[in-house]
N, C-alpha and C positions, 0 to 999 in steps of 0.2 A: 267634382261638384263641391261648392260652398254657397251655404246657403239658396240662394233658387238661382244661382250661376253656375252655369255649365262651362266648364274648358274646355277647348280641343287642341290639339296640336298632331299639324298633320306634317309625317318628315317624309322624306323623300331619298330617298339614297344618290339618286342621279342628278340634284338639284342641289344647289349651296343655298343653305338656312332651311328654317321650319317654316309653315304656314300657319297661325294663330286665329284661334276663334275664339269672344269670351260671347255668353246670352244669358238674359235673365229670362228663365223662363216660365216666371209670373206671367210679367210682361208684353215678353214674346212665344210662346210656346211653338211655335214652328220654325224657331230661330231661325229668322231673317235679318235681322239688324245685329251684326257683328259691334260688338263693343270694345273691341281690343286696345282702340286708343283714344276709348272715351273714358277707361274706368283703368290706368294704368297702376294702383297702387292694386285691386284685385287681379288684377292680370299677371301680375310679378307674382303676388302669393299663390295664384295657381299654380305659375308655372312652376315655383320652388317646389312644390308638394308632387308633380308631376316628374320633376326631376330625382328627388326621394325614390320614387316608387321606380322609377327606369333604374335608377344603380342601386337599390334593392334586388328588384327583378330579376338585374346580369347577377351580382354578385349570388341569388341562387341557381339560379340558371348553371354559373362555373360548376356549383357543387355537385349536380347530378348529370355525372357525363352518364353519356349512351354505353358504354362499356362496363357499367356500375350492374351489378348484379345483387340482387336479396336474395339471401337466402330462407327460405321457410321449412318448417319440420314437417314431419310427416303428419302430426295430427292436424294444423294448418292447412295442410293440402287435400286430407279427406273431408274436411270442415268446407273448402273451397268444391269440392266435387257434389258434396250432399247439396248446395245451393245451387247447382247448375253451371259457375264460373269456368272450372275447366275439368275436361274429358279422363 
């Protein structure tokens, strides 16, 4: 979102390229009227900031594998027991 414009971008893994939606949704609030190549200088700034966020995303994503374990103390864990969290 910028400003009352909404992006979408919808990928597809079994399909080459993305599928693009921009909407104002002043305007259009049931976004029907796709804008994606009426408004291309907003469409570009969306999509940069959408890209941002995907290789943000992965690059945490990397950081917390499944095999990453916390450790917590013992008063941690009776602290998580008096609230119900675990047995």
């Amino acid at each position: 979102m910028k400003g009352n414009y909404k992006y979408i971008r919808g990928y597809y893994r079994d399909k080459p390229g993305n599928e693009e939606f921009l909407f104002n949704l002043t305007d259009d609030p049931l976004e029907k009227n796709n804008l994606i190549l009426a408004l291309p200088e907003i469409s570009a700034d969306l999509s940069k900031i959408m890209d941002n966020y995907i290789t943000y995303s992965d690059s945490a994503r990397s950081l917390l594998k499944e095999d990453t374990k916390t450790e917590i103390s013992d008063e941690q864990k009776n602290r998580l027991k008096a609230i119900g969290y675990v047995q």
